[in-house]
C-alpha positions as CSV (number, residue, x, y, z in Angstrom):
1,X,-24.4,-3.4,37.3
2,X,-25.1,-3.6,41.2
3,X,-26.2,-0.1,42.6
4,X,-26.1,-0.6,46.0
5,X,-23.1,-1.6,48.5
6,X,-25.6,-2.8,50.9
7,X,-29.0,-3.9,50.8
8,X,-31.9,-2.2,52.8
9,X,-35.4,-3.2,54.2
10,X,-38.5,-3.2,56.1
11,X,-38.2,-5.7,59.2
12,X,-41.0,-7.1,62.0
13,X,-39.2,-7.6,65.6
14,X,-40.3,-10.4,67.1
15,X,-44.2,-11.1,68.3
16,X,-42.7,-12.0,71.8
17,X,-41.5,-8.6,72.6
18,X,-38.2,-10.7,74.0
19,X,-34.6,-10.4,71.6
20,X,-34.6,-12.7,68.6
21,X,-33.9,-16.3,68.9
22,X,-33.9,-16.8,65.2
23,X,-34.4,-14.9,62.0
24,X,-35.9,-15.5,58.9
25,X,-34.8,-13.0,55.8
26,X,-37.3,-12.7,53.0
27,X,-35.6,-12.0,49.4
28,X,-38.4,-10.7,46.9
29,X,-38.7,-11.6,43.4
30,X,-38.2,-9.4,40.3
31,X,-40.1,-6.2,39.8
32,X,-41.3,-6.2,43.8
33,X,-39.8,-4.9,47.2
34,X,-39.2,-6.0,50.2
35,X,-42.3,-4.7,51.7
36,X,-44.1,-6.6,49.3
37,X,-42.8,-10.2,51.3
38,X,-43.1,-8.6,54.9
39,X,-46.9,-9.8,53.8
40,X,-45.9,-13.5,54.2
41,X,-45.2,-12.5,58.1
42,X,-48.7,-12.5,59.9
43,X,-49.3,-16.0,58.8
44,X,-46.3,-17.2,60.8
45,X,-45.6,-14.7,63.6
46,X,-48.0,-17.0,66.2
47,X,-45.5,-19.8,65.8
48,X,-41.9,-18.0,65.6
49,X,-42.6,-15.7,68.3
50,X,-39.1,-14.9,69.2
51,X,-38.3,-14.7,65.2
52,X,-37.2,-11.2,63.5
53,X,-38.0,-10.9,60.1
54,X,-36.1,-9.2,57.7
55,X,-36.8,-8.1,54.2
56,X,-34.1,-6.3,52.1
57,X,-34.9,-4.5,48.5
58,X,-32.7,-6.2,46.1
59,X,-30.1,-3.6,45.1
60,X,-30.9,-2.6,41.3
61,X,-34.1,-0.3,40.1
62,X,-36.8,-2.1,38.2
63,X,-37.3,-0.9,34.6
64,X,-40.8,-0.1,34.4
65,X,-42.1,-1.1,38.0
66,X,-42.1,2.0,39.9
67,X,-41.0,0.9,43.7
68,X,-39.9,-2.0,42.4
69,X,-36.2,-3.9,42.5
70,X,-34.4,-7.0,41.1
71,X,-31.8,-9.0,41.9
72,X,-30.3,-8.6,38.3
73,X,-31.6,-7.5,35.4
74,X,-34.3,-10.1,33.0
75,X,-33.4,-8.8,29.6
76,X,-31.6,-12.0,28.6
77,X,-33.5,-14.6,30.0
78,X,-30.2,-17.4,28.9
79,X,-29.0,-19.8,31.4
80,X,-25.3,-18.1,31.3
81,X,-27.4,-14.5,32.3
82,X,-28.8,-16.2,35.7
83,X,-25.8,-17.4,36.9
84,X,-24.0,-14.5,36.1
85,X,-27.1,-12.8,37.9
86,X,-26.9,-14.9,41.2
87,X,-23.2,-14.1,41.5
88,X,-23.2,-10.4,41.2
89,X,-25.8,-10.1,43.9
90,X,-24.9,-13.1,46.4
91,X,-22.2,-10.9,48.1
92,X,-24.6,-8.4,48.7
93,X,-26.5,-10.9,50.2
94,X,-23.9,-12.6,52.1
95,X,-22.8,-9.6,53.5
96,X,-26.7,-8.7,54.7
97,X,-27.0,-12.1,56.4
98,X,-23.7,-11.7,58.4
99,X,-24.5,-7.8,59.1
100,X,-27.8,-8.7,61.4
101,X,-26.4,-12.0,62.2
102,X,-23.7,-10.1,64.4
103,X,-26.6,-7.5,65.0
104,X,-28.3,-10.1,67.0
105,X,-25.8,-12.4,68.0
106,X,-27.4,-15.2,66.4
107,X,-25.2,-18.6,65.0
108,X,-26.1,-19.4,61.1
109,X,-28.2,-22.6,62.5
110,X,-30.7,-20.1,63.5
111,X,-31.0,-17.7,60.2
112,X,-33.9,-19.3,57.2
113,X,-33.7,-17.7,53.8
114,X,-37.0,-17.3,51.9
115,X,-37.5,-16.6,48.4
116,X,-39.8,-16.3,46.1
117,X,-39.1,-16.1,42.2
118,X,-35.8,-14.5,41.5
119,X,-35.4,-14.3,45.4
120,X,-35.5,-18.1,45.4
121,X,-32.8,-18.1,42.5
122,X,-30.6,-15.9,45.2
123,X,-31.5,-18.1,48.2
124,X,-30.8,-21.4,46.5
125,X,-27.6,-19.9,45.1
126,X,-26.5,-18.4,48.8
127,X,-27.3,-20.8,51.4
128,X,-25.5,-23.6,49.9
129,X,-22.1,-22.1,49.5
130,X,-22.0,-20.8,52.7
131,X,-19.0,-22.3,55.2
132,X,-21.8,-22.8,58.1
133,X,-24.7,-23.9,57.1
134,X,-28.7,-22.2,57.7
135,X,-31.1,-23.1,59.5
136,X,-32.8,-23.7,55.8
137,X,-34.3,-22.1,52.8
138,X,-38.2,-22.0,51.7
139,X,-38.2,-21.2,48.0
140,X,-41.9,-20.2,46.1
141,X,-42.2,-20.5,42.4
142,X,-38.5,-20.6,42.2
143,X,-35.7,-22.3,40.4
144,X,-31.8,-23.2,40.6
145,X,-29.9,-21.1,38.7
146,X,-26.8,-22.3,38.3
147,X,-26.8,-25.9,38.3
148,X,-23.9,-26.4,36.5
149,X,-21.8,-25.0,39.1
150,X,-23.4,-26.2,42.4
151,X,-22.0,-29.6,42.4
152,X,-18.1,-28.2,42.6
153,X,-19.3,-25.3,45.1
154,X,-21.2,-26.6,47.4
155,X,-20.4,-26.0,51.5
156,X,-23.3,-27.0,53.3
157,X,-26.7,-28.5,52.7
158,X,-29.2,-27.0,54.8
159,X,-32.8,-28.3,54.6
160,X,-35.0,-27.0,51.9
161,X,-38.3,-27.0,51.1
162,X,-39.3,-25.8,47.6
163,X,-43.1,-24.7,46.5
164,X,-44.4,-24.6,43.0
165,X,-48.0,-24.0,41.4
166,X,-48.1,-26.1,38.3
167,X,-50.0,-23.6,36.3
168,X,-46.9,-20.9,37.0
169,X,-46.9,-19.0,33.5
170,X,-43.5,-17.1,34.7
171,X,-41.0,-20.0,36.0
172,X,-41.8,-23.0,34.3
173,X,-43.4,-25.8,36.6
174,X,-40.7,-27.8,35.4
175,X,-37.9,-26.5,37.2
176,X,-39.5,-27.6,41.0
177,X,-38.3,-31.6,39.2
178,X,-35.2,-30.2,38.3
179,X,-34.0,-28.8,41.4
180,X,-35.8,-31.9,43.4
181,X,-33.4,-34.0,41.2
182,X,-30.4,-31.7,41.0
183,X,-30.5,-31.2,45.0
184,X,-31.3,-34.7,45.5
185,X,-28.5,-35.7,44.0
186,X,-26.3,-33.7,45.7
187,X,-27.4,-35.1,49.3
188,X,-29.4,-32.1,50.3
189,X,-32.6,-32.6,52.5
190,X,-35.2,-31.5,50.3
191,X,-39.3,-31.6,50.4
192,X,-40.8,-30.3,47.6
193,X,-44.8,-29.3,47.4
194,X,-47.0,-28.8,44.2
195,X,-49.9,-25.8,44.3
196,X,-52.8,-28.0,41.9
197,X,-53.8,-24.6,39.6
198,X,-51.7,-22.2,40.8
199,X,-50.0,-19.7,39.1
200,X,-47.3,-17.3,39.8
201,X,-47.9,-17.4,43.1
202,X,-48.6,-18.2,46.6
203,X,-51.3,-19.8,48.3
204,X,-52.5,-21.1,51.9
205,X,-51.7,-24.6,51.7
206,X,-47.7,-22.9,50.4
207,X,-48.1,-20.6,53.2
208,X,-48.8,-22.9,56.1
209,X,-46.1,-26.1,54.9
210,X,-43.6,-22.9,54.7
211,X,-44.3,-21.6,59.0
212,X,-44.5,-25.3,59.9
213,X,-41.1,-25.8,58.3
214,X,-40.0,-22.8,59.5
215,X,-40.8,-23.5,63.1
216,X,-39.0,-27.1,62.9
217,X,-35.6,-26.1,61.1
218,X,-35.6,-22.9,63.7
219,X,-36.9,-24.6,66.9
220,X,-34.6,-27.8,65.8
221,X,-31.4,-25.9,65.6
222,X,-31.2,-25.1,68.7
């Protein structure tokens, strides 16, 4: 059950020193913080200069990872469990995008969800049943969680860009083909990168296709 009525975070106010332009809003992934994914933002603070960065804990306590959140809870690991999962937490989420959205007087063109893990599950899940759409979503090691469902309750199609390493012991390589296909088919603009040997993870080559597609969905929507 959902512990929090609204989610809470470290953020990183923009390089520039000027009021944000854009903002990008990192969701962790299971058994991590948001603190944790604020160490994504050095790597791409040069080139979104005028970008706040945002990174709310997912609102449950972790079961044996002291500091540490989820989205909802892993101990049915079913297909029924992660879309029940998504949709318990996506108002939460909802609600955190519009809070700092009107915080900062920013239009959804210029807001980018990224994820990693279970925080790719929420992103995925989120940005495409919203009435306006994002600016786009990054997702890392990732999957779609409800598949079923998206094809009746879809809103918008915001770019996406999703990042696998093919030795991922944790979410099976195999779901970066089924979103590709399951998005694809559903008229989304998707680009989809594979990490050769990577595990649950991500590495430099993820890191830099992630700013430069950061930059153009954020600079573009403008």
């Amino acid at each position: 059950m959902t512990s929090l009525t609204r989610l809470t975070g470290p953020m990183a106010a923009p390089a520039s020193g000027r009021d944000p332009q854009s903002m990008v809003i990192l969701l962790h992934g299971y058994g991590s913080n948001g603190a944790d994914l604020m160490g994504l933002v050095p790597y791409w603070r040069a080139s979104l200069p005028d970008t706040v960065f945002l990174s709310p804990n997912a609102p449950e306590a972790c079961p044996g990872a002291p500091s540490g959140y989820q989205w909802w809870s892993l101990t049915d690991l079913g297909r029924e469990s992660r879309a029940a999962g998504v949709r318990l937490a996506a108002p939460l989420v909802n609600a955190f995008i519009d809070m700092h959205r009107a915080a900062y007087d920013l239009p959804n063109r210029k807001v980018a969800l990224v994820g990693f893990s279970q925080g790719t599950m929420m992103a995925l899940h989120v940005a495409p049943r919203r009435p306006e759409a994002l600016a786009g979503v990054v997702g890392y090691s990732g999957m779609l969680a409800d598949p079923e469902a998206l094809e009746t309750e879809v809103q918008t199609r915001p770019p996406l860009l999703l990042i696998h390493g093919d030795a991922d012991p944790m979410v099976p390589f195999s779901a970066l083909g089924q979103a590709q296909a399951d998005f694809t088919r559903l008229n989304f603009p998707i680009t989809t990168h594979t990490s050769p040997g990577l595990g649950h993870s991500i590495d430099e080559p993820g890191l830099r296709l992630g700013g430069e597609f950061l930059a153009q969905v954020l600079g573009a929507a403008g």
